[in-house]
N, C-alpha and C positions, 0 to 999 in steps of 0.2 A: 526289320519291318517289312511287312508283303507289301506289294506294288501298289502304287497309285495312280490311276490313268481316269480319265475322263468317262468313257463308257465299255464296261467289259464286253456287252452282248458285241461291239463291232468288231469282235475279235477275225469273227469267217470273214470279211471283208480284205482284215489287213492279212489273216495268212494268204490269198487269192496273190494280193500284191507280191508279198513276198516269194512266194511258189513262182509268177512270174519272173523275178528279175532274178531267181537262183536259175530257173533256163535258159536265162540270156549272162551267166558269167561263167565260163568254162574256168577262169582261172581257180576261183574259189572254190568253183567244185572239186577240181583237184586237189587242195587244200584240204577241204574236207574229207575229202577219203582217208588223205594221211592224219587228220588228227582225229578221227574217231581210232584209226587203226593205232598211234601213237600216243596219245594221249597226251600231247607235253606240256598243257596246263594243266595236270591234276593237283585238284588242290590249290592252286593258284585263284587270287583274290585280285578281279576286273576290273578295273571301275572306269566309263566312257562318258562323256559329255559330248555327244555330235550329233547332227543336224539329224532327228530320229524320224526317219522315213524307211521306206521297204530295204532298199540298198545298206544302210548302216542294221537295220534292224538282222539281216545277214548275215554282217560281220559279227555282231554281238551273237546270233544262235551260232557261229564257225566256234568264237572261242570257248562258246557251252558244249560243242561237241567236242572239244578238245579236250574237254577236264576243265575248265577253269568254271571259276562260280562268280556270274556277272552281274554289275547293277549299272543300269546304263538313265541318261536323263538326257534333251536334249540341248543343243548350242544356243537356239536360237529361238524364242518363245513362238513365234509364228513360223516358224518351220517344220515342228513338230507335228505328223497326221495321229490321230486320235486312235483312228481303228489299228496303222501298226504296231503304236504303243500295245492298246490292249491285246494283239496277236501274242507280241512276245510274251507278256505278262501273262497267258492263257496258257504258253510254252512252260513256266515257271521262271521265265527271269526275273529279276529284279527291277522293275523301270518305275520310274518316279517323274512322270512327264503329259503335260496334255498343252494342247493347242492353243495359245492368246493364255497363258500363264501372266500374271501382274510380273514384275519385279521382284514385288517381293515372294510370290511364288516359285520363280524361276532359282532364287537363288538360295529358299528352302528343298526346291530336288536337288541342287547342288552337294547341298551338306547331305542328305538326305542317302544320295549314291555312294560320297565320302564316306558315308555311317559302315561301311561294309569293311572298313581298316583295309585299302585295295594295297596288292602289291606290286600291280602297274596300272599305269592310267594312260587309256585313248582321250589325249585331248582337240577340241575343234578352235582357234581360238583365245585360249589359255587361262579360260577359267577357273579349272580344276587346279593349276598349278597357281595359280592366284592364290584362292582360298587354302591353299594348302601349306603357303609362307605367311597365311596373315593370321586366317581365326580361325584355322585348322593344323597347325602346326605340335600337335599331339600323334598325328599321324603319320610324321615324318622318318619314322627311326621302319615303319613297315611299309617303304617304298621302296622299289629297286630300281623302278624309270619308267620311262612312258613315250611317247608317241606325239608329236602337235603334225597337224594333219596344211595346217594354212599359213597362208606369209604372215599374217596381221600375227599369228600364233608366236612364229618364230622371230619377229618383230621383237616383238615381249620378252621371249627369251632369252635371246641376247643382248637385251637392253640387262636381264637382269645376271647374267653369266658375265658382265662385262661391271658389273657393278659387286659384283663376288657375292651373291647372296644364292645364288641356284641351288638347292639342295640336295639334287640327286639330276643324276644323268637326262637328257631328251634328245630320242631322234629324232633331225627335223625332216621329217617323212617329205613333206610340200617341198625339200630343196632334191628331191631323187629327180633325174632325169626322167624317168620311164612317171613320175606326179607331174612337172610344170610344162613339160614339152605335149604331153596330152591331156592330162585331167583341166590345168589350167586352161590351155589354149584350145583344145577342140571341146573339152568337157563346157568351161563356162559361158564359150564361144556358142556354142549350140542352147544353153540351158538359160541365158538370160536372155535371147530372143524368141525363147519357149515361153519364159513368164511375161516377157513385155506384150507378143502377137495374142496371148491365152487373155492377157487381161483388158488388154486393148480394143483388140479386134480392126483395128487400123493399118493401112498398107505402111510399109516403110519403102519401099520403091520410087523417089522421088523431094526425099526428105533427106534433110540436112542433120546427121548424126554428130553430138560430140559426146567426142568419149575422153577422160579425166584418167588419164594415168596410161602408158605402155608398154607397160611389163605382159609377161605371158599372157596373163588373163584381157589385158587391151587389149594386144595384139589380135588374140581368138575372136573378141568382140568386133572390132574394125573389120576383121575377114569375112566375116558372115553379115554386117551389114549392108559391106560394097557388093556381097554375094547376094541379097537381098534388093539390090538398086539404087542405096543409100549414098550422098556424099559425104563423106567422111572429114569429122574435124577434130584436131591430136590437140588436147594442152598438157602439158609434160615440165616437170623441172629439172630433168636429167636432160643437158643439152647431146650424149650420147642417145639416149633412147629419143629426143626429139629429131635427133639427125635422120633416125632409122626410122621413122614415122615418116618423114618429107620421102627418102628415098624408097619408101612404100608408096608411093603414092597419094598420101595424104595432105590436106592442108595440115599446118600447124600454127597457131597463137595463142594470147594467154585467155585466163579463163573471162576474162574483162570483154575482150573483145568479139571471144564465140558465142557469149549470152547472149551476141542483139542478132545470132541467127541459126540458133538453133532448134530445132525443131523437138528432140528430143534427147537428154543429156543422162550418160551414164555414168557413173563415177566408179573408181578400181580403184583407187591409193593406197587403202590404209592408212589415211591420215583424215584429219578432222577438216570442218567448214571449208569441205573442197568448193561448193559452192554455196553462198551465202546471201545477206542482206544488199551487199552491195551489188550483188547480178539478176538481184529476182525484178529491181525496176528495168531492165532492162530488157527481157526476155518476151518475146512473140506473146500475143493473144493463143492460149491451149496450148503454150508448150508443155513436154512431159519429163517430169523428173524422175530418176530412179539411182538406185544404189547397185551395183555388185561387190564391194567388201565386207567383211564382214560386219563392221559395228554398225550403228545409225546415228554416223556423226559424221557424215563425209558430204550430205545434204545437211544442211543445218536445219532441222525441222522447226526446232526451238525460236529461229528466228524468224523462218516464215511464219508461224505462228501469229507473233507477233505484228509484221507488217500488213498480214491479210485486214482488209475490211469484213470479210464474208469468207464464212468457214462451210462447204458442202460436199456430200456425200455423193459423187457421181454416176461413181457405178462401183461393184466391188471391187475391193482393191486398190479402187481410185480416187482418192481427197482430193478434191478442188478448193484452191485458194484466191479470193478477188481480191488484187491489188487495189490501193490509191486511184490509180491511172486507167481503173476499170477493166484491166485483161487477168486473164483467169490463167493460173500455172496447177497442172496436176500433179499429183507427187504419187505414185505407186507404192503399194506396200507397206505405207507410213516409214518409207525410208532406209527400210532394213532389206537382206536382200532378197533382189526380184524373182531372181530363177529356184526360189525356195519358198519363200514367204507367199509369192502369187503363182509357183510353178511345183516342178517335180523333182528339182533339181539336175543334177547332169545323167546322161544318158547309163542306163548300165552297163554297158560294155566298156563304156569310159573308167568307170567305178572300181571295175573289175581289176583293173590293172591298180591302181589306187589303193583299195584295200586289202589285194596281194602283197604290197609293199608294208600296209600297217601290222598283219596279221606278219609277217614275216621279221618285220623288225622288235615286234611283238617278242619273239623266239629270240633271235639274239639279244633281246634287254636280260632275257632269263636266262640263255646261257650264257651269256658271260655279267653275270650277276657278280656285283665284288671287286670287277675288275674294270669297270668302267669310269672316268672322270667324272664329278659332277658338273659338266659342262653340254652344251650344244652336241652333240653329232650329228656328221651324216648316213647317210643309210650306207651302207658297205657298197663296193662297188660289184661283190658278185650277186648281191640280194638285187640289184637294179636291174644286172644283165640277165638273171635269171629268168626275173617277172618278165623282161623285152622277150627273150627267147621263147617262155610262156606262152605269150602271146600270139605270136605269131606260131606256132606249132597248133593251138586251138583256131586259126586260118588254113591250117595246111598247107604255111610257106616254108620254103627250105630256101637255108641260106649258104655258101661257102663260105668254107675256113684256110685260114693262111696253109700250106705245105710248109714243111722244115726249111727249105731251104727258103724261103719268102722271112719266114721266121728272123732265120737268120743273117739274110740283107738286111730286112729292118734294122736288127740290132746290131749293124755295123758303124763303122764309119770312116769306112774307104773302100 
């Protein structure tokens, strides 16, 4: 089936976009030279569900330059920009995705991308792998493996490789070093105080920040807040990552007791009713709510919903909701995430390294097709150090290497 996007004529808008962020990814462009020159998806059958913007839109023309034949949709109904959809679809890809999609639109591009019989799948999330053990499982004898890009993704995964239902191999890309130590922490770090300052317009200098969860993506959060002027507030259920939040310098308590001060709250879990009906009486006149995980079920919207007296439209992007008690909580994005949903996502150069890892793990699902478990992987550890080395070579950093005899102290032991 040809593409479906929202508006074709915005096509010049989204290639602008993407011509942009391929001048700011040297990794990928090297990439690309080899797989036009290489060709090593010929004939191979794509299929991507990820957050479809200039950056991802990229990766899916890399794997079209490679030979492979792509149908891409995106993660996340409001993350999706209209004009890169129709860019690539003007290229001749296959996308089946526009902007504020219903539900059930969202999970007719789903099947829609599936329709292509893929023989690997880029997932954001885990979607695609969803639909593909439940009401797509016609599909499954022409998978060879696939890619999950995000923790909530690989969350999934190995809830379901631990329950023996996995049906074909997944790298989880989001567990490589060269993913969580920068896309997470500087990538998120940077990109959800892009959507909160874009949408807000409000200083954070001064203000009392809690942020839900300490993993990489907190962590990045918390550093660019205190870099911002913010006071910082950790609730954590890992008394290990609460230790390392106090020893950062941050306050830490549970989520009871930061609702009656903070100013604005972010949530990272991956997990559901991070905050809920029991903290929204609690919380400041204008405080602001928001998400950075992936689903929108870590605010409980459904519940605010319900307690508000008064439902309004504040400014874009921005719901306001009037308590019982007459103070007004704003929620961003309707929940879903900020540095996407009301932003750009994360930076390109961050990306770069990101989807050198997917586009690379990409290669190894196909070559070693047959021979892979159906279980969880990780990314190989030379595909990690490679993309690191990558990197830094497109800085123009040089680094030293051990000498044989260094070599060979290391591997002593006396």
């Amino acid at each position: 089936m040809k593409s479906l996007v929202r508006d074709i004529s915005l096509a010049g808008r989204g290639k602008q976009k993407i011509e942009w962020v391929r001048q700011n990814m040297p990794l990928l462009r090297t990439l690309e030279e080899r797989f036009v020159k290489d060709r090593p998806f010929e004939n191979i059958r794509i299929a991507l569900s990820i957050h479809l913007e200039a950056k991802t839109a990229y990766l899916a023309k890399l794997f079209a330059l490679g030979g492979g034949e792509v149908s891409i949709t995106g993660s996340n109904p409001l993350s999706t920009q209209d004009d890169v959809a129709a860019a690539l679809a003007k290229e001749g890809l296959r996308v089946y995705a526009w902007h504020n999609a219903t539900d059930e639109e969202y999970i007719g591009h789903l099947n829609l991308v599936l329709g292509c019989k893929p023989n690997i799948i880029i997932d954001d999330g885990g979607d695609l792998v969803h639909l593909l053990h439940t009401s797509r499982k016609e599909l499954l004898p022409s998978i060879m493996g696939g890619c999950e890009e995000t923790t909530t993704g690989v969350i999934r995964l190995r809830a379901m490789h631990k329950e023996g239902v996995l049906k074909f191999p997944m790298v989880a890309v989001n567990n490589a070093y060269c993913k969580y130590l920068f896309d997470n922490r500087y990538g998120t770090g940077q990109s959800v105080w892009d959507g909160i300052n874009k949408t807000t317009n409000l200083i954070v200098a001064g203000k009392d920040v809690v942020i839900a969860g300490y993993g990489w993506c907190g962590k990045g959060i918390a550093m660019r807040a205190r870099g911002l002027g913010a006071s910082v507030i950790v609730c954590e259920i890992d008394s290990i990552k609460a230790a390392e939040a106090v020893m950062d310098g941050y306050k830490v308590m549970p989520m009871a007791e930061a609702a009656r001060y903070g100013d604005v709250f972010i949530t990272v879990t991956g997990c559901e009713r991070v905050i809920h009906e029991e903290h929204f009486s609690s919380m400041k006149d204008g405080a602001i709510l928001c998400n950075a995980g992936h689903f929108d079920v870590e605010v409980s919207v459904k519940e605010l919903e319900e307690v508000a007296v008064l439902k309004k439209q504040q400014r874009n992007n921005i719901t306001g909701y009037k308590m019982a008690n007459g103070k007004w909580i704003n929620l961003l994005a309707r929940g879903r995430l900020v540095n996407l949903a009301a932003g750009d996502g994360h930076p390109a150069e961050i990306m770069d390294m990101s989807f050198a890892l997917q586009a690379m793990s990409a290669e190894y699902i196909l070559e070693n097709n047959g021979e892979l478990k159906n279980a969880v992987h990780e990314v190989p550890e030379e595909i990690d150090r490679e993309v690191a080395a990558m990197k830094l070579s497109s800085w123009g950093i040089q680094i030293d290497s051990l000498t044989d005899g260094q070599k060979k102290y290391l591997d002593s032991w006396c």
